[in-house]
C-alpha positions in Angstrom: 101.7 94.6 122.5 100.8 92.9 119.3 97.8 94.3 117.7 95.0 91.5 116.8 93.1 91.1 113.0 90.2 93.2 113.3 86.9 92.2 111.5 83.3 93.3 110.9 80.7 91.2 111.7 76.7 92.1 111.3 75.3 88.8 110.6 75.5 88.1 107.0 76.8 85.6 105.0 79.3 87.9 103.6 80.7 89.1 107.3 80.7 85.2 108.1 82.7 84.6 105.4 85.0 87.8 107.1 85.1 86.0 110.0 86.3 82.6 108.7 89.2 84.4 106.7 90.0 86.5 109.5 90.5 83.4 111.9 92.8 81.9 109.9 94.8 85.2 109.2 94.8 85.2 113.1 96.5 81.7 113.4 98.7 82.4 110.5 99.9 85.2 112.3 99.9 84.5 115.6 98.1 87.5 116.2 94.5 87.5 118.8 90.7 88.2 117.1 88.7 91.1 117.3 85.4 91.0 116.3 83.6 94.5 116.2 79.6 95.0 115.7 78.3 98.2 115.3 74.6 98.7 116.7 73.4 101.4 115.2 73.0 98.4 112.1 69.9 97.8 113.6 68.2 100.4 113.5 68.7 101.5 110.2 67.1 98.4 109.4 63.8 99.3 110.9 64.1 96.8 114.2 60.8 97.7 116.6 61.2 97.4 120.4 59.6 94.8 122.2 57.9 95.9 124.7 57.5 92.5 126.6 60.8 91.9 126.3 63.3 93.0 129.3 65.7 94.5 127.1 65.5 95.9 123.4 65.3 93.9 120.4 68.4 95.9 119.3 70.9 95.1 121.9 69.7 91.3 121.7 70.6 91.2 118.2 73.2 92.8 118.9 75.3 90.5 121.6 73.4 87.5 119.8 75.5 88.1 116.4 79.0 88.8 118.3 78.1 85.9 120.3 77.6 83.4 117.2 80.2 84.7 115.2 82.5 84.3 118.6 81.4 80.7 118.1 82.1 80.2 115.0 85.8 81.4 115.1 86.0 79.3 118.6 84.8 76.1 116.1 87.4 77.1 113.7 90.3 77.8 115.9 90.2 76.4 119.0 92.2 78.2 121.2 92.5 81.6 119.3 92.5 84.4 121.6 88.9 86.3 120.7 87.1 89.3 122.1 83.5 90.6 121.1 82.8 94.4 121.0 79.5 95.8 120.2 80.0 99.9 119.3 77.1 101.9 119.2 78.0 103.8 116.1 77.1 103.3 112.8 79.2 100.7 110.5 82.1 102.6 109.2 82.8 104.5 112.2 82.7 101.6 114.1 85.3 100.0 112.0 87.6 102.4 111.1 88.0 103.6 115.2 88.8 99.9 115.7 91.4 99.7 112.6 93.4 102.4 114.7 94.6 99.4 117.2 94.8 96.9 114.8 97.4 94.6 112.6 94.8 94.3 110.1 91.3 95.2 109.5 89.0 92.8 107.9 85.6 93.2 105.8 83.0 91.1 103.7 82.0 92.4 100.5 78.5 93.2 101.5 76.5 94.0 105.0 73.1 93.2 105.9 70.4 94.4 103.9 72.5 95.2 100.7 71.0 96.4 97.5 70.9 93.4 94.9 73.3 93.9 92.2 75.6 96.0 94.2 79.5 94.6 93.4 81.0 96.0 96.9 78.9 97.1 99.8 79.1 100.7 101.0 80.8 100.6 104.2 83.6 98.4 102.8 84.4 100.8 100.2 84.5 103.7 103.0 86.8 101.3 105.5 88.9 100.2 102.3 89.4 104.0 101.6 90.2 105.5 104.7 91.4 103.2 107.7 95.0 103.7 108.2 95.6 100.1 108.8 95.8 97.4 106.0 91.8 96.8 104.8 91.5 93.2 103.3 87.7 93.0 101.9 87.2 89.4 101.6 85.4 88.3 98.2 86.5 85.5 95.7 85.8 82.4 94.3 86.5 78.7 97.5 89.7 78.1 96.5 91.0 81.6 97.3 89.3 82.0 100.6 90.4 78.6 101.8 94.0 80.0 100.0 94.2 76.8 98.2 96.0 78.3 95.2 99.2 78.3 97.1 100.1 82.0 95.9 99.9 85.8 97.1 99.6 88.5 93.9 101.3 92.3 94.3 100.5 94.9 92.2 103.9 97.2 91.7 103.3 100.8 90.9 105.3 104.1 90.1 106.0 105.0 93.9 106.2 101.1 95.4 109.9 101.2 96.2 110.3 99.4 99.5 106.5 100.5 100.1 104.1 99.4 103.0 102.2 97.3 100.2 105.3 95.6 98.9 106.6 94.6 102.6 102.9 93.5 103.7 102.6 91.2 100.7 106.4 89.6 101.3 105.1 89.2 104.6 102.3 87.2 103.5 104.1 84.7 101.3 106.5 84.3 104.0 103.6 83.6 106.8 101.4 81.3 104.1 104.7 79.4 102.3 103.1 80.5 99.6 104.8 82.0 95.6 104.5 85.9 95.6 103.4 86.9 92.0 104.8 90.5 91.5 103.7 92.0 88.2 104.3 95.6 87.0 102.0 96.5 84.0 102.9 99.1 81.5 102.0 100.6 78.3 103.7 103.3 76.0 103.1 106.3 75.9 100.0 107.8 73.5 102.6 109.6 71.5 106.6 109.2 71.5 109.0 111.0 70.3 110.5 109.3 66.7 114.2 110.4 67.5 114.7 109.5 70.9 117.7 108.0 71.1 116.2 105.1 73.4 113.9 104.1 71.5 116.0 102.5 68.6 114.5 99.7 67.2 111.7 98.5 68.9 110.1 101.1 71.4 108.4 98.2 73.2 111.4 97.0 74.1 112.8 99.8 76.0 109.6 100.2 78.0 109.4 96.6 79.0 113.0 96.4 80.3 112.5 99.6 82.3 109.4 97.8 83.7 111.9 95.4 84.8 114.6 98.0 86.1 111.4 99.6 88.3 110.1 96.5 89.3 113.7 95.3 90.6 114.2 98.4 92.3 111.0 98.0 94.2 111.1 94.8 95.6 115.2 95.4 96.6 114.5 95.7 100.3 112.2 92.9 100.7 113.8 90.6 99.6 116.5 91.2 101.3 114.3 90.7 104.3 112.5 87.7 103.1 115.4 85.5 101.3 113.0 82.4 101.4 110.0 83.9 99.7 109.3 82.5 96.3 109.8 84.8 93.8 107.8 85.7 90.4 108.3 89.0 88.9 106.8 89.8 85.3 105.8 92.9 83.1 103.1 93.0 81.3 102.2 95.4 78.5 98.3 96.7 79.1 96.2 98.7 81.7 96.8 97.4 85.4 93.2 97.2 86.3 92.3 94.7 84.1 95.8 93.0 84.2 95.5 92.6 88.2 92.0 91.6 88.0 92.4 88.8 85.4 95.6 87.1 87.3 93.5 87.7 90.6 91.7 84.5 89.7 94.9 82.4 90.6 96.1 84.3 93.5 94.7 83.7 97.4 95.2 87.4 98.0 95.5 90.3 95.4 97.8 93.2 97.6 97.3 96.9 96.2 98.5 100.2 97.7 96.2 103.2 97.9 98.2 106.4 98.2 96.6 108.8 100.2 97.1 112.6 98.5 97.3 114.3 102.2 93.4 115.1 103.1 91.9 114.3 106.3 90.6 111.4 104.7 92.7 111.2 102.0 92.8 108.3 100.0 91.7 108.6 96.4 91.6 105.2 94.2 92.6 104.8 91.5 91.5 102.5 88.8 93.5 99.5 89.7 92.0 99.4 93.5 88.6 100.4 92.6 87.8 97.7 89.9 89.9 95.0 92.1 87.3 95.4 95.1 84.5 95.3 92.6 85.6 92.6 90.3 88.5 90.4 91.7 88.5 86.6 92.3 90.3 86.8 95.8 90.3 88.8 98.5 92.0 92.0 98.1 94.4 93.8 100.7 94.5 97.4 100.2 97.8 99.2 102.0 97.6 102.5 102.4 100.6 104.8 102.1 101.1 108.2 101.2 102.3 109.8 97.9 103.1 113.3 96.7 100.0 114.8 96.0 100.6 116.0 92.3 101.6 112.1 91.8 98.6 109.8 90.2 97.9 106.3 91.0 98.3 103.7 87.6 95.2 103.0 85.6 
């Protein structure tokens, strides 16, 4: 049984916006639509009874926003398989129960009632950081949502050799026809040792080309499996937060792993992931997969 695209919907432009990318990931994939409301929302947000009314305020809000954003992915995809769920949990719950049957589970970048001048919402930060599913937390500039830019960006770490993140982003180029942009930043080291026999010459060099050598050695697998995918591999010397961030803003999707150091929740991120959901110009795919605890994500 395939597992459907999950996503979060409460009403808000942002979850809208959710919904919209989530249909067409849906289609792309040929995967059903789950949509997933959590009613608890509501209340939090200081919604009275009416006592006239037959049933509470709550529960009409409720199946009145599952039942307009089931609309609005009908509109967009006629013909897409869709269910409507309301859960009566709170937000996160909600959404991270659902990501345990799901292909994918997708967010906005703010709920209802978010505080102004918040970058990333607090319940997609909490579902980014601990669903065990793939989280993509839709944000971005129209040409990216609408994945006009034709390309999917990867991220390649220390511990990405034939990783879940490197397989989901081949994936996505293959599904979208679309280039896949691999880049592997990396910078030397604070202090090196003058008479290491590597390092002859120009030290730069010798860390660039075994940028390259780990880069290859990543990617080896999947492209194996994806022979048609359109290839870009570069290195680039600097931090890759701000390196992924800055290309993010010709990319349709930025794809990071989050390597979870073996708690019950366990993911910790680094800060490539965290300043990519705060600051990227596409949405961002975060694929979790577990390291050795002692190991550190890049920064």
């Amino acid at each position: 049984m395939e597992l459907p695209v999950v996503v979060g919907v409460d009403g808000s432009d942002a979850s809208l916006t959710a919904v919209d990318w989530a249909v067409d990931e849906a289609v792309r994939h040929g995967l059903p639509l789950r949509l997933v409301h959590a009613s608890l929302w509501e209340r939090y947000e200081g919604v009275e009874p009416d006592p006239a009314a037959d049933r509470p305020s709550e529960q009409v809000l409720a199946e009145t926003i599952v039942a307009d954003a089931a609309e609005r992915a009908g509109r967009r995809a006629p013909g897409l398989a869709v269910t409507a769920d309301v859960a009566a949990a709170d937000a996160a719950g909600a959404l991270l129960d659902a990501g345990q049957e799901a292909t994918v589970l997708v967010v906005g970048s703010h709920g209802r009632g978010a505080v102004a001048g918040l970058l990333l919402g607090s319940v997609s930060l909490v579902v980014a950081a601990r669903a065990h599913c793939p989280v993509v937390v839709v944000r971005g500039d129209p040409h990216a949502l609408e994945g006009r830019h034709g390309r999917v960006l990867l991220g390649v770490g220390d511990h990405d050799v034939g990783s879940p993140a490197v397989r989901f982003a081949f994936h996505e180029a293959a599904v979208r026809d679309a280039e896949l942009d691999v880049v592997r930043a990396w910078r030397r080291p604070l202090h090196e040792p003058a008479d290491h026999p590597l390092l002859a010459g120009e030290p730069g060099a010798y860390h660039a080309q075994r940028a390259a050598e780990l880069l290859d050695e990543a990617l080896a697998a999947a492209v194996r499996d994806h022979p048609g995918v359109r290839l870009r591999k570069s290195t680039v010397e600097g931090t890759a937060r701000r390196t992924m961030t800055a290309r993010s803003a010709a990319a349709d999707l930025l794809v990071l792993g989050a390597r979870r150091s073996g708690g019950v929740f366990g993911r910790e991120f680094g800060g490539v992931v965290h300043r990519a959901l705060h600051h990227a110009a596409c949405p961002v795919a975060v694929v979790p997969q577990r390291r050795p605890a002692a190991a550190e994500e890049e920064s």
